[in-house]
N, CA, C and O atoms as a Tinker XYZ file with bonds, in Angstrom:
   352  protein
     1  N     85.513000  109.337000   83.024000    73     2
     2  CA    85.600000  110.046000   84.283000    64     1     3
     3  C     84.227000  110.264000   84.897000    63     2     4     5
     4  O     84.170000  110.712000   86.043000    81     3
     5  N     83.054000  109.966000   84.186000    73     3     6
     6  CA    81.668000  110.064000   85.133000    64     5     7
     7  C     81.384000  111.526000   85.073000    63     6     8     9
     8  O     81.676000  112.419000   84.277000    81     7
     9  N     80.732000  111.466000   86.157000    73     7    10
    10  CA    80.474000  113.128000   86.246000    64     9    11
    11  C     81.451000  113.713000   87.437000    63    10    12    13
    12  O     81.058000  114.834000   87.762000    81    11
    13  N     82.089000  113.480000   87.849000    73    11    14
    14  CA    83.485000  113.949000   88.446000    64    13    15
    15  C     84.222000  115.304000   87.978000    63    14    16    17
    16  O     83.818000  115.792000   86.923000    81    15
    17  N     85.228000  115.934000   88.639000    73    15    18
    18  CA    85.885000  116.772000   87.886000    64    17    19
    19  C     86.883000  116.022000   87.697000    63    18    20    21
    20  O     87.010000  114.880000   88.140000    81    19
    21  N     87.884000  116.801000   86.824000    73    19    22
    22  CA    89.365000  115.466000   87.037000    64    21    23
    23  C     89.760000  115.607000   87.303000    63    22    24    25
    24  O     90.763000  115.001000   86.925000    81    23
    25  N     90.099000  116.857000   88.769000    73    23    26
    26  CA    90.722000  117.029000   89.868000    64    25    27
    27  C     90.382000  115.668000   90.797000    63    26    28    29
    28  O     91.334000  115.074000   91.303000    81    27
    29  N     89.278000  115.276000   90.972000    73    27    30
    30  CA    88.648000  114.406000   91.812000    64    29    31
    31  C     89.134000  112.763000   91.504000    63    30    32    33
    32  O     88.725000  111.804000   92.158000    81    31
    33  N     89.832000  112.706000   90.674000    73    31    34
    34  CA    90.129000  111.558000   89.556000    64    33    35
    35  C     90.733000  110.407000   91.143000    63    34    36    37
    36  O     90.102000  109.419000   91.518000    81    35
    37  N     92.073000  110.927000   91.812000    73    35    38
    38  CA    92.697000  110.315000   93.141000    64    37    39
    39  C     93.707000  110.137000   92.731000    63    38    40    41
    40  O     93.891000  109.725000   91.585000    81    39
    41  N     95.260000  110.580000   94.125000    73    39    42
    42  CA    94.355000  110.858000   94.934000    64    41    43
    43  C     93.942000  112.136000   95.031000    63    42    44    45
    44  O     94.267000  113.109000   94.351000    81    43
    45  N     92.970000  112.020000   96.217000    73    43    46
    46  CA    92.334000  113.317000   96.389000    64    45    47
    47  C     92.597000  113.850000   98.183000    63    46    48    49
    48  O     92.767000  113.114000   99.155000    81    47
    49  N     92.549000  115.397000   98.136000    73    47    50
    50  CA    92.722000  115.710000   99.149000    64    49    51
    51  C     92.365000  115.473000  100.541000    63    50    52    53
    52  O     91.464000  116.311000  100.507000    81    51
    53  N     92.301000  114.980000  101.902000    73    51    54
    54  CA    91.204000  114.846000  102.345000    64    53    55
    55  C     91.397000  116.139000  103.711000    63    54    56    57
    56  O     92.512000  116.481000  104.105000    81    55
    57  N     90.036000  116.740000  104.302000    73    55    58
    58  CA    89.977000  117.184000  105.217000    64    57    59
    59  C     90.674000  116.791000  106.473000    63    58    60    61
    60  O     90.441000  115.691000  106.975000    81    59
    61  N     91.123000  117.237000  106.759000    73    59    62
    62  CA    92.036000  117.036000  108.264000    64    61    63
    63  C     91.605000  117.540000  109.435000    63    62    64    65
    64  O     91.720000  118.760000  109.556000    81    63
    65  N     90.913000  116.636000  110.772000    73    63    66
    66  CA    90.965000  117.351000  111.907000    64    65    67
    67  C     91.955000  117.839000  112.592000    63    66    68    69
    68  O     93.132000  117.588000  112.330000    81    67
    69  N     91.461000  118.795000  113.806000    73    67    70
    70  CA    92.474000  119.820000  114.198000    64    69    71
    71  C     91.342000  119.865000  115.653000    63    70    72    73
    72  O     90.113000  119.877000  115.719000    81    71
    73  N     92.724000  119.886000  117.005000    73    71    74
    74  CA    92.403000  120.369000  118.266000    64    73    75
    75  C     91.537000  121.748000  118.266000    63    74    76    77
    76  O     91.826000  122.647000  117.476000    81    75
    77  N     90.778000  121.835000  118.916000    73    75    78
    78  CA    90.406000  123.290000  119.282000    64    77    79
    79  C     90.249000  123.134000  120.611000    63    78    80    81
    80  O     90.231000  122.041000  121.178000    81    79
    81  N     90.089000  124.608000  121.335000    73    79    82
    82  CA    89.773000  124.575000  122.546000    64    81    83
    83  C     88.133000  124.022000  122.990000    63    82    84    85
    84  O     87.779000  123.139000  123.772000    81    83
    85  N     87.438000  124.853000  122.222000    73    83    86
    86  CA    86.203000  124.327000  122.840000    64    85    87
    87  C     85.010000  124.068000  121.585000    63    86    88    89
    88  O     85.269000  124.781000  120.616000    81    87
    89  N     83.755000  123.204000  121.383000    73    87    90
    90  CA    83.369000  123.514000  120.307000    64    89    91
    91  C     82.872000  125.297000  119.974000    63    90    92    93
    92  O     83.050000  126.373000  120.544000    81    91
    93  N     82.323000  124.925000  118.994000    73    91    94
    94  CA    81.573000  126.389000  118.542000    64    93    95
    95  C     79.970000  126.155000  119.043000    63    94    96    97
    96  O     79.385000  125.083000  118.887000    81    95
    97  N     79.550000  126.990000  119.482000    73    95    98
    98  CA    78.107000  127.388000  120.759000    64    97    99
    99  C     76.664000  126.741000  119.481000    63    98   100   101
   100  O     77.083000  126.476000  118.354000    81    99
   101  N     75.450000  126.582000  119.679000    73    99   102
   102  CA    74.389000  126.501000  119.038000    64   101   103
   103  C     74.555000  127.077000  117.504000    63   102   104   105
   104  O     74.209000  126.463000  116.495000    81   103
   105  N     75.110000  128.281000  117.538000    73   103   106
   106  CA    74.959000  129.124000  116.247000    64   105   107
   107  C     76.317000  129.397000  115.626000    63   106   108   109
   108  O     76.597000  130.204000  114.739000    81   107
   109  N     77.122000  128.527000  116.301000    73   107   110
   110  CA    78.929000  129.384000  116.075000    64   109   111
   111  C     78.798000  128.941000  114.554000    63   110   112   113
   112  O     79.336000  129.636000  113.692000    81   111
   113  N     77.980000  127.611000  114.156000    73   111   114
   114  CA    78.322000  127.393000  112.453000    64   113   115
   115  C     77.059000  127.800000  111.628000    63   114   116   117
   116  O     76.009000  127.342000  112.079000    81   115
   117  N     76.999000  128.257000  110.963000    73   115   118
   118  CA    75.842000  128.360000  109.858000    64   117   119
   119  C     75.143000  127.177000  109.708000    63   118   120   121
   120  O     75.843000  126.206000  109.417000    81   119
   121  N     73.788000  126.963000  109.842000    73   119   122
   122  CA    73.082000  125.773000  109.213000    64   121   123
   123  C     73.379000  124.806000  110.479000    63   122   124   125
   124  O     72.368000  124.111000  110.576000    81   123
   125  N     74.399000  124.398000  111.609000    73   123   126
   126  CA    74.645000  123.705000  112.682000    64   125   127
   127  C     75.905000  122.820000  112.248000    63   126   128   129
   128  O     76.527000  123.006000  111.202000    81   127
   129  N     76.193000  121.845000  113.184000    73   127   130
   130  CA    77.344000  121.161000  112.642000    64   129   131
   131  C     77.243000  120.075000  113.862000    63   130   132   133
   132  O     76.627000  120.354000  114.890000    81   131
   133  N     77.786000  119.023000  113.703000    73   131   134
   134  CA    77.764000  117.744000  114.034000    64   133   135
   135  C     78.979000  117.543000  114.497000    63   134   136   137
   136  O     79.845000  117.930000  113.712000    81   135
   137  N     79.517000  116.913000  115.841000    73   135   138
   138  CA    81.180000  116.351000  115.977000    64   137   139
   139  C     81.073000  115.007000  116.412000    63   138   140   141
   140  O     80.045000  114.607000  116.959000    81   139
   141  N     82.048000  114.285000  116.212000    73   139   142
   142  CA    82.424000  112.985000  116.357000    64   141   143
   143  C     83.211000  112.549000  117.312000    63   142   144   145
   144  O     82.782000  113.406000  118.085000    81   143
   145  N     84.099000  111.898000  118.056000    73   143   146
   146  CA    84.952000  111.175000  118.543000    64   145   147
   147  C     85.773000  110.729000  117.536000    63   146   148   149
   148  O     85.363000  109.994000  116.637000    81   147
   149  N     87.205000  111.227000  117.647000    73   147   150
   150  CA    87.997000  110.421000  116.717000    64   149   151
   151  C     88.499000  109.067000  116.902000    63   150   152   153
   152  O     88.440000  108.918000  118.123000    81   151
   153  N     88.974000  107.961000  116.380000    73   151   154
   154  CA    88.634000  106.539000  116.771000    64   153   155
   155  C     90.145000  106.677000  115.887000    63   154   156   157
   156  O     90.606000  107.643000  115.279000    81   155
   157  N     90.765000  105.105000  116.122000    73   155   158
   158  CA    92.085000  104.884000  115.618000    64   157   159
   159  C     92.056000  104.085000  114.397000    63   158   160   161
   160  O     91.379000  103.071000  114.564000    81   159
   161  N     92.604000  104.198000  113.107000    73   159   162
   162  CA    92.444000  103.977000  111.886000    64   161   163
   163  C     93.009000  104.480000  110.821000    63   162   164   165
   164  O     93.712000  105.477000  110.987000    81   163
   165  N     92.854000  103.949000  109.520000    73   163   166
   166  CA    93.243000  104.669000  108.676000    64   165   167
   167  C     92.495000  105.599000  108.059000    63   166   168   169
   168  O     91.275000  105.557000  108.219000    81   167
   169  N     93.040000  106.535000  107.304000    73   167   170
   170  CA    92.325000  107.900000  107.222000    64   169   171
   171  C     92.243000  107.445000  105.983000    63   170   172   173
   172  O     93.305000  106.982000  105.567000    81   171
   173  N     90.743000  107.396000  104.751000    73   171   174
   174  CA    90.870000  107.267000  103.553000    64   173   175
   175  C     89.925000  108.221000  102.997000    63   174   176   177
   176  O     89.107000  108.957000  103.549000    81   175
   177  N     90.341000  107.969000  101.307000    73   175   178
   178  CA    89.312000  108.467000  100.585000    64   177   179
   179  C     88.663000  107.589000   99.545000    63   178   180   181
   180  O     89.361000  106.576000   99.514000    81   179
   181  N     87.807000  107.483000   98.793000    73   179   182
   182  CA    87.101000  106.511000   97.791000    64   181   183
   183  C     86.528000  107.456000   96.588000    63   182   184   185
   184  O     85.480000  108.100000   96.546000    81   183
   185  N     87.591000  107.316000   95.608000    73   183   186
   186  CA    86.738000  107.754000   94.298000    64   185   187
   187  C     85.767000  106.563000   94.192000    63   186   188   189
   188  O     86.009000  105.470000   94.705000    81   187
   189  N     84.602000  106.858000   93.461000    73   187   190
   190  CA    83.677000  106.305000   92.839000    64   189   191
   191  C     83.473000  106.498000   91.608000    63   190   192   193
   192  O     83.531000  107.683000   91.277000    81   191
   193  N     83.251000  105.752000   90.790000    73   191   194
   194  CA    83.463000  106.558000   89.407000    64   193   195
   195  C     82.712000  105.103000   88.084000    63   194   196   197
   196  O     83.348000  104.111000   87.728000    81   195
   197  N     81.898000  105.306000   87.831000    73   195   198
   198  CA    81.152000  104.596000   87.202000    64   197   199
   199  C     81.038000  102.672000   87.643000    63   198   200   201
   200  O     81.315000  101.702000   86.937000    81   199
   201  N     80.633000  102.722000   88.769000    73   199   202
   202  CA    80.808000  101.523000   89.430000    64   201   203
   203  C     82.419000  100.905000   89.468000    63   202   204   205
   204  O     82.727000   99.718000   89.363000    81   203
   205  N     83.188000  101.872000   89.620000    73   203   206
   206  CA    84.969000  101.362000   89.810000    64   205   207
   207  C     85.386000  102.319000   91.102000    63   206   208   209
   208  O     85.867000  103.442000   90.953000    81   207
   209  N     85.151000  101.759000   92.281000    73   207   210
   210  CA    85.975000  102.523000   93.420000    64   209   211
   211  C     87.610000  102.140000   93.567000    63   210   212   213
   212  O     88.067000  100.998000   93.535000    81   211
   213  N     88.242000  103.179000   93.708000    73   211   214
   214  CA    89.991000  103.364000   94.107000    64   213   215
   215  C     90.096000  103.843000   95.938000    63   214   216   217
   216  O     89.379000  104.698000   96.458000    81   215
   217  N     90.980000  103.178000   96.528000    73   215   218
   218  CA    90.815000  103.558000   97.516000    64   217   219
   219  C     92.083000  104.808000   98.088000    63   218   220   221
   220  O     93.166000  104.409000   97.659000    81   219
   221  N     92.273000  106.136000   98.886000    73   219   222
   222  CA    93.713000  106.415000   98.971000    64   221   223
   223  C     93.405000  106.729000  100.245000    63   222   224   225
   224  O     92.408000  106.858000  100.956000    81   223
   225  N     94.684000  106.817000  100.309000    73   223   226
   226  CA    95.094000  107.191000  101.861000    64   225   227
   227  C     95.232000  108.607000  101.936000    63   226   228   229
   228  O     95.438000  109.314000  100.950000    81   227
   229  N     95.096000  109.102000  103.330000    73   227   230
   230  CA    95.391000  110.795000  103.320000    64   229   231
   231  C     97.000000  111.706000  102.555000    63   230   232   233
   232  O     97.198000  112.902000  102.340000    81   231
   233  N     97.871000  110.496000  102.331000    73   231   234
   234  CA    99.395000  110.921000  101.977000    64   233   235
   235  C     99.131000  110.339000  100.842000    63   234   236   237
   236  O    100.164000  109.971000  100.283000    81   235
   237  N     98.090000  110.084000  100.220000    73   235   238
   238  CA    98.276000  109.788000   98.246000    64   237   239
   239  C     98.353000  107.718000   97.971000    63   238   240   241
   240  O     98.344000  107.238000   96.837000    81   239
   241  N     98.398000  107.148000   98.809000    73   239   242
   242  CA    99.004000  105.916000   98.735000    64   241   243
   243  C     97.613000  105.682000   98.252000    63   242   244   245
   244  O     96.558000  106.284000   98.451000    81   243
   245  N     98.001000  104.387000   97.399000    73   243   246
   246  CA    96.655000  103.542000   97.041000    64   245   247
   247  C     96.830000  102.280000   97.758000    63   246   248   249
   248  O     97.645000  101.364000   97.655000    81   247
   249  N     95.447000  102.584000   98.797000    73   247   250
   250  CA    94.877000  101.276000   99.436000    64   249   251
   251  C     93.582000  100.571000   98.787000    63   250   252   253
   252  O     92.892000   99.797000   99.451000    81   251
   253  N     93.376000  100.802000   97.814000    73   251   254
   254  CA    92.714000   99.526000   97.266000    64   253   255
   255  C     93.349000   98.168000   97.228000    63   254   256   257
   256  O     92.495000   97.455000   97.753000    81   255
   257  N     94.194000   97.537000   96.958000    73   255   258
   258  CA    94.455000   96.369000   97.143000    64   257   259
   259  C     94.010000   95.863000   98.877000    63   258   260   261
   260  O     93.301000   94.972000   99.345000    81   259
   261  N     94.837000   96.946000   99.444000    73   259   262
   262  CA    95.107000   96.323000  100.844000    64   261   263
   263  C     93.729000   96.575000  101.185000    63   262   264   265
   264  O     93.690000   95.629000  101.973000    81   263
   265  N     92.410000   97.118000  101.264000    73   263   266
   266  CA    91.178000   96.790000  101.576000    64   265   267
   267  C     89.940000   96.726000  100.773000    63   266   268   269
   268  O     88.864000   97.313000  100.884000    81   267
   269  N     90.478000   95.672000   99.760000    73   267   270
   270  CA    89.248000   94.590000   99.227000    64   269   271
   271  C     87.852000   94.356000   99.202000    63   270   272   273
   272  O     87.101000   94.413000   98.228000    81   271
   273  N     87.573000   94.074000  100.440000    73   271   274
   274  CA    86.209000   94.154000  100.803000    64   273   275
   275  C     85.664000   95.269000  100.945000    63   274   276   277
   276  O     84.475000   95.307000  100.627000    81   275
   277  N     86.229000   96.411000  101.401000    73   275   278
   278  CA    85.484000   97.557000  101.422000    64   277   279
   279  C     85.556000   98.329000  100.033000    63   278   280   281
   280  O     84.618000   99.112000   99.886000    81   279
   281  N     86.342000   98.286000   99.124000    73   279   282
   282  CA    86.378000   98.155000   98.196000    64   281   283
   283  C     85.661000   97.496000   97.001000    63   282   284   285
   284  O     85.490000   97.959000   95.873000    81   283
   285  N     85.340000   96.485000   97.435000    73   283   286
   286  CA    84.193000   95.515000   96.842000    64   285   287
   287  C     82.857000   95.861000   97.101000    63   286   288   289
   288  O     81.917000   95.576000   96.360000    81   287
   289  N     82.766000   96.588000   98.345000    73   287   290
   290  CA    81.744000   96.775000   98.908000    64   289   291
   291  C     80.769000   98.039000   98.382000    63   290   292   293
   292  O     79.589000   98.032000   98.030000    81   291
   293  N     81.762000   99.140000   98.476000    73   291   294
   294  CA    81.447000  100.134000   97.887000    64   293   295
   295  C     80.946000  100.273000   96.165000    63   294   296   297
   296  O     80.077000  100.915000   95.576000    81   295
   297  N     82.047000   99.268000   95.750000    73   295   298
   298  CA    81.800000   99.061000   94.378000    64   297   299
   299  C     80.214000   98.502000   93.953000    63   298   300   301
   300  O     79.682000   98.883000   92.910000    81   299
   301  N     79.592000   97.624000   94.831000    73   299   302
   302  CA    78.448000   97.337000   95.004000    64   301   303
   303  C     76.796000   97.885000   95.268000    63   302   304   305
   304  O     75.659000   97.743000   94.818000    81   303
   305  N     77.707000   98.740000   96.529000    73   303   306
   306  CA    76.364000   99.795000   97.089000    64   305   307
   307  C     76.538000  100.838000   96.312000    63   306   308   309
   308  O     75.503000  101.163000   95.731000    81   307
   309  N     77.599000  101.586000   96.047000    73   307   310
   310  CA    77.530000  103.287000   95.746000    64   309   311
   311  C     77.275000  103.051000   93.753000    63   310   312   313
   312  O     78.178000  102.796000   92.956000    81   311
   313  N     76.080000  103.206000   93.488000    73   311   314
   314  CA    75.477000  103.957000   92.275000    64   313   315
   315  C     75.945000  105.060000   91.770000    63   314   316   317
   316  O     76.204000  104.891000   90.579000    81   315
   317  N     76.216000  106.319000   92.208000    73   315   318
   318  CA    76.576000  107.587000   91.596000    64   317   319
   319  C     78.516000  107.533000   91.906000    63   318   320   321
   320  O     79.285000  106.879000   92.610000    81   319
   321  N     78.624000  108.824000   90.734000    73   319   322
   322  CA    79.898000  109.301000   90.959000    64   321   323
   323  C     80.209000  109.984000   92.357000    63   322   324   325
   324  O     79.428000  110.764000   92.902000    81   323
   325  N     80.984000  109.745000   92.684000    73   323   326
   326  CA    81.161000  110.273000   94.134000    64   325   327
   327  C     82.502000  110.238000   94.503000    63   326   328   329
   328  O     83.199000  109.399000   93.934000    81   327
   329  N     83.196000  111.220000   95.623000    73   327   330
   330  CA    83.923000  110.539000   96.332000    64   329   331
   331  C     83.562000  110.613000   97.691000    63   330   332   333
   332  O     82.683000  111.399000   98.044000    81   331
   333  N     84.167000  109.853000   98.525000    73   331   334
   334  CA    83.917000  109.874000   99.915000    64   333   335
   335  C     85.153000  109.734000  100.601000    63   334   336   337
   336  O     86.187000  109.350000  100.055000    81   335
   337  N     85.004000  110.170000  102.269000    73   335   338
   338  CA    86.189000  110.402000  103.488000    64   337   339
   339  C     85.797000  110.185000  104.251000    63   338   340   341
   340  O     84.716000  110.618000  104.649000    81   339
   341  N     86.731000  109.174000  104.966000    73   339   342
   342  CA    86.333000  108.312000  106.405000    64   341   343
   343  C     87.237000  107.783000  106.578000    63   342   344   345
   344  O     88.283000  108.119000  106.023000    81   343
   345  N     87.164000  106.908000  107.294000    73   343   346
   346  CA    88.166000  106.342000  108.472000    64   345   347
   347  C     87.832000  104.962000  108.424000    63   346   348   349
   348  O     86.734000  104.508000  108.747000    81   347
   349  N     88.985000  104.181000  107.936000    73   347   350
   350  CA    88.531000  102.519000  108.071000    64   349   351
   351  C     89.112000  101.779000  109.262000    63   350   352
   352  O     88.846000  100.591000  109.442000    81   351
C-alpha cells in the first residue's frame, strides 16, 4: 500500500463542485483560493501507489482500462504515493 492510508486504496471519494452565487471577496478564504472554468469530461481520480496507477470515476467505476495512456502516463511521471482529481 506505499505510504497511503487504506482508505485511499480506490475508489476514492472525489470533491464535487457546486453553483454559488458569487465568488468569495480577496480574503473570503484563508491563505486565497484559485477558480477554474468547468470544461466537459470525465470526472476522475488516480491512486498512485508504488509506480501502479488505478484510475476511478466519481461513482466508484474503474476507468483504467478505458484510459490507458493516461494511465500509462501517470504511471511514468508520478514517483510518490499519491492520489490525484481532475477531469479527463
Amino acid at each position: 500500500m506505499g505510504n497511503l492510508s487504506p482508505g485511499l486504496a480506490g475508489p476514492v471519494q472525489l470533491e464535487l463542485a457546486k453553483a454559488v452565487e458569487q465568488l468569495p471577496g480577496d480574503h473570503g478564504i484563508p491563505g486565497g483560493a484559485r477558480f477554474e472554468l468547468k470544461w466537459d469530461g470525465f470526472r476522475a481520480g488516480a491512486v498512485c501507489v508504488a509506480g501502479e496507477v488505478r484510475l476511478w470515476s466519481r461513482n466508484g467505476k474503474d476507468f483504467t482500462a478505458k484510459f490507458h495512456d493516461i494511465q500509462a502516463a501517470l504511471a511514468t511521471q508520478v514517483d510518490v504515493d499519491c492520489v490525484l482529481d481532475g477531469v479527463i
